[in-house]
C-alpha positions in Angstrom: -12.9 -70.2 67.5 -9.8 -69.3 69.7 -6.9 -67.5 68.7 -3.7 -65.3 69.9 -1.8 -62.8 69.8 1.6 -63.0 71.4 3.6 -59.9 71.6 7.5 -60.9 72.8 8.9 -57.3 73.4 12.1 -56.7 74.9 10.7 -55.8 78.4 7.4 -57.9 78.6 5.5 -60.4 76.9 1.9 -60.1 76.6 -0.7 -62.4 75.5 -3.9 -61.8 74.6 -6.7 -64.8 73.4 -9.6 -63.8 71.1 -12.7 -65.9 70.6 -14.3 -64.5 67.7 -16.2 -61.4 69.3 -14.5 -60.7 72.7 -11.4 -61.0 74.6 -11.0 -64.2 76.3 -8.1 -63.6 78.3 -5.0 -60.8 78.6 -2.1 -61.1 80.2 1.4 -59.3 80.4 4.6 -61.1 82.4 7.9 -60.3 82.2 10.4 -60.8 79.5 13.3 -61.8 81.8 16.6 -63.6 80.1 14.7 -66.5 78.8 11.7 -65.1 76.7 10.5 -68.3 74.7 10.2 -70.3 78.6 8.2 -67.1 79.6 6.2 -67.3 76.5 5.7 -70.8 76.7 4.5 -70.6 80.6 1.5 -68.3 79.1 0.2 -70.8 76.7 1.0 -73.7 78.4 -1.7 -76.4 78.0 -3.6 -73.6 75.7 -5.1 -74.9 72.8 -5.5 -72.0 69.5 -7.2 -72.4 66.3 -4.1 -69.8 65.3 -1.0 -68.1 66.9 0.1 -64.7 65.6 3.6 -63.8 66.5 5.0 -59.8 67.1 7.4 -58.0 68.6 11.3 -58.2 68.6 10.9 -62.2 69.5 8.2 -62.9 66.5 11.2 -64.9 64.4 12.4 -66.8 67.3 8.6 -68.0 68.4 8.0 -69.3 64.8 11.5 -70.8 64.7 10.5 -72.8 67.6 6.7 -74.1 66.7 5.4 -71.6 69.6 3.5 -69.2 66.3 1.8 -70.2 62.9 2.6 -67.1 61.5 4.5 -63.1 62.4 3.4 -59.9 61.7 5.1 -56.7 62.5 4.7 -54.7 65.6 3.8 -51.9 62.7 0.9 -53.7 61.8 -0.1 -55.5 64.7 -0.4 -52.1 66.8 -2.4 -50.5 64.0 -4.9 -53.1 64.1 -5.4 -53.4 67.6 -5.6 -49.3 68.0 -8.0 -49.3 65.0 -10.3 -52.3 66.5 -10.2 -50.2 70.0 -10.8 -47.1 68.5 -12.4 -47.2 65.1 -11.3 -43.5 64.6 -7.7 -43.8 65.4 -5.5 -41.7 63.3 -2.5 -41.6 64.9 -0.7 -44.3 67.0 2.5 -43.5 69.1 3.9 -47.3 70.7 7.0 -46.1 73.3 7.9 -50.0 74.5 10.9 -51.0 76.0 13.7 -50.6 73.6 12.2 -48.6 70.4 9.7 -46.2 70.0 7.1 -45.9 66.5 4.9 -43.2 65.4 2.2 -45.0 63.0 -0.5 -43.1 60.9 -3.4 -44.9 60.0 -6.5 -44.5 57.6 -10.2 -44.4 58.2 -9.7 -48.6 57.8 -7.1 -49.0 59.8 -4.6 -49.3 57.1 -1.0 -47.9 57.5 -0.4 -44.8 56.1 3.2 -44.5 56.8 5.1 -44.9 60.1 8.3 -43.9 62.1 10.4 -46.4 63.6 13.2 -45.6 66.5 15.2 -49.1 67.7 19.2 -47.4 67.3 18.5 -45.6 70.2 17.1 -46.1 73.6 16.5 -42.2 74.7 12.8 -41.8 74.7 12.2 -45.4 75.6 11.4 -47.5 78.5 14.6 -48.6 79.0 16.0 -45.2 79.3 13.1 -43.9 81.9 14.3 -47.2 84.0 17.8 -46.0 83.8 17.2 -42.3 84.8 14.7 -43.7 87.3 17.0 -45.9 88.6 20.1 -42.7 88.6 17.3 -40.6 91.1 16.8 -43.8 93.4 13.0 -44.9 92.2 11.3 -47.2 90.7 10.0 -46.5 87.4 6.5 -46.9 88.3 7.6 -44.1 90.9 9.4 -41.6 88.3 6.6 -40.1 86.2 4.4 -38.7 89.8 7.6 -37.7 91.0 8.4 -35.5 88.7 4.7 -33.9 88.3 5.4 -33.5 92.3 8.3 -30.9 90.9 7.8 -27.1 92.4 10.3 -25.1 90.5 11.1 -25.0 86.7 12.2 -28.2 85.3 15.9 -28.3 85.1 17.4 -28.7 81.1 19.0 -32.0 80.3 21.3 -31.3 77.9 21.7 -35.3 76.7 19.0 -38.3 75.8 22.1 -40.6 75.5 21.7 -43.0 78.3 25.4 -43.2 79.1 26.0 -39.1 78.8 21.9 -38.3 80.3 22.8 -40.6 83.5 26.2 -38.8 83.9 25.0 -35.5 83.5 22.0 -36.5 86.2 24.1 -37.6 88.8 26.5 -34.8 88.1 22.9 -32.2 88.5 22.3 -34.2 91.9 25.8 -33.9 93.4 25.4 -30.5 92.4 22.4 -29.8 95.1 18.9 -29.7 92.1 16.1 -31.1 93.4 15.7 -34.7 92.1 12.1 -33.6 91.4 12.7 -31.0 88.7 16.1 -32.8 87.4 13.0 -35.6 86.8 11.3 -33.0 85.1 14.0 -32.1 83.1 14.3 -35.6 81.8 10.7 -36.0 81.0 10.6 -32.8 79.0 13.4 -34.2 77.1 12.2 -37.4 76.2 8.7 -35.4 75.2 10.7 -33.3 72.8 12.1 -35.9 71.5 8.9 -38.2 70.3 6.9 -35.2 69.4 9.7 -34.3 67.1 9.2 -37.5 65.4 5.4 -37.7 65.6 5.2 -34.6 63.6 7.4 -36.0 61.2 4.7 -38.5 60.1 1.9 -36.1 61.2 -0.2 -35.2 64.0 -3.5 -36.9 63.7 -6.3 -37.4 65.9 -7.4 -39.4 67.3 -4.0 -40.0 68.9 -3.6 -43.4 70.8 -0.4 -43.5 73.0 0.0 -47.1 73.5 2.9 -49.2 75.3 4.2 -49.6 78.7 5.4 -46.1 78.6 1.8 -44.7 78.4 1.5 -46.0 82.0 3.6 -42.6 82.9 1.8 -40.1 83.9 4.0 -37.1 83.6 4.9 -37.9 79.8 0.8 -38.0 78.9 1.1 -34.4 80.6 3.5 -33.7 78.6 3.0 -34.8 75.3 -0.3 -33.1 75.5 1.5 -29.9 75.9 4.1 -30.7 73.3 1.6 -31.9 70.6 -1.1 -30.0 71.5 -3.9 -33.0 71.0 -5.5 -34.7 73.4 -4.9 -38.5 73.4 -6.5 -41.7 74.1 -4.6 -43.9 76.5 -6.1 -48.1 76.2 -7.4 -49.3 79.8 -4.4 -51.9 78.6 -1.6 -49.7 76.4 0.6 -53.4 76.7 -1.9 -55.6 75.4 -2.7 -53.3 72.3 0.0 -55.3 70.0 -0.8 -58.7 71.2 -4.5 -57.7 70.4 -3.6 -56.7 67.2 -1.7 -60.0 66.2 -5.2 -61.8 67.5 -7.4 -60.1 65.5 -5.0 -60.7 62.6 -5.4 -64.4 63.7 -9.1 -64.3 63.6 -9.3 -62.8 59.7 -6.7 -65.5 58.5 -9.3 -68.2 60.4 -12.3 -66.6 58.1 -10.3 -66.9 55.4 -9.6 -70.6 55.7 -5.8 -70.1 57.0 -6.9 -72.3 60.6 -4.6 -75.3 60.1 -1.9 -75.1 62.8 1.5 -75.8 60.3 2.7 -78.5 61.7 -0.4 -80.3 61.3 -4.7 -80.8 62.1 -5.4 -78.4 65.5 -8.2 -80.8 65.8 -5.3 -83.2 67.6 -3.1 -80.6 69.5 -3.5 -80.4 73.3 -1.4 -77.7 73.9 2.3 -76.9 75.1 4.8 -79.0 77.4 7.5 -77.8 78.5 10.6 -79.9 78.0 14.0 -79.9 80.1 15.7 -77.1 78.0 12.3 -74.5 78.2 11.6 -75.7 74.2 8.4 -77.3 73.3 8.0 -81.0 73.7 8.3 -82.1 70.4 6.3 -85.0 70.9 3.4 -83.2 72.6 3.3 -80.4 69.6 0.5 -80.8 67.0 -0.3 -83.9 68.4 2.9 -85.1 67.6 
């Protein structure tokens, strides 16, 4: 058996193939302006027993033959934390344009769950905006801002448009860059925690997502929440894993047949002039 999970969020796209009883393969790429080419570069000349779809581009990769069948980032993330961490209570996903707070059972089930995709304060979106108002990277703004000396100065917006204004505004006004970048962590901290306790503080607490790469929000969080928390070796992957796994129970339960025919015939993906599948070379088409 081979089967995937393809998680198409706003920033990245990550894949993650699942043979039955280990991971095969995981990989994350960038979303760029064309997501279904970028997805369709990962599986190229792949062939699945099943193809779970999640994330904000789920619809459009079953809309196009690239997924047998979607499931929500909700439930996707749940499983995946849950498989990593069979104790998992509490899962907090900050991607690139939304941000969920999901509680989970002792099975893994979802308990309830907090969604935030109105709004990119707290996101990764906003940290590359305010990273990008300080003149970094984002890879460079969470040590940056642990590097402040002084107290962290107050940033009195997590709108994007008003929180970028007000930064360059603290900046032309001589603050250090490093506590303004302290400032904005703080904020986006407050923020989340605010809605994690609205579904409840749980541990064990996974903090999965690109976000979790940052350094100075983990610090932070901790302080915030007061609970430790588990970050995956590969907080991107965790959704795509989840859709996999989801793959691999629908296999069991006799659900293998790719939909638009026998995957005993289908040699994988080509890519056609327009970045859509080949619809000759689909299914065995």
């Amino acid at each position: 058996m081979l089967v995937a999970g393809l998680d198409i969020g706003s920033r990245t796209i990550a894949l993650v193939e699942w043979d039955g009883g280990r991971v095969r393969r995981a990989e994350v790429v960038d979303t760029g302006a064309d997501p279904l080419s970028n997805a369709l570069t990962l599986i190229q000349g792949r062939a699945y027993d099943r193809l779970v779809a999640t994330g904000y581009g789920r619809y459009l990769a079953a809309e196009r033959a690239l997924a047998d069948e979607v499931i929500t980032e909700i439930k996707a993330y749940a499983i995946g934390a849950h498989h990593l961490y069979p104790d998992v209570r509490t899962v907090l996903d900050v991607g690139g344009q939304d941000s969920k707070v999901i509680l989970v059972d002792p099975n893994g089930r979802v308990v309830r769950f907090e969604m935030n995709d109105r709004c990119a304060a707290g996101t990764g979106r906003f940290l590359e905006n305010m990273a990008r108002a300080l003149g970094l990277r984002v890879d460079q703004f969470g040590e940056h801002a642990l590097a402040a000396e002084g107290e962290s100065v107050q940033i009195s917006s997590v709108c994007t448009v008003f929180a970028e204004s007000e930064v360059v505004s603290l900046i032309g006004r001589g603050e250090d860059s490093r506590c303004v970048a302290l400032g904005i962590h703080r904020a986006i901290a407050r923020r989340l925690g605010a809605m994690v306790r609205r579904v409840g503080v749980r541990e064990r607490f996974v903090f999965a997502g690109g976000v979790a790469h940052n350094p100075c929000l983990r610090r932070l969080l901790i302080e915030e929440l007061g609970v430790s928390l588990t970050v995956p070796p590969s907080p991107q992957t965790v959704g795509a894993l989840g859709a996999a796994l989801y793959a691999a129970k629908q296999i069991e339960r006799g659900n293998g047949r790719w939909k638009h025919g026998d995957h005993s015939g289908r040699t994988g993906f080509t890519l056609s002039s327009t970045g859509h599948p080949d619809p000759r070379r689909v299914a065995g088409r």
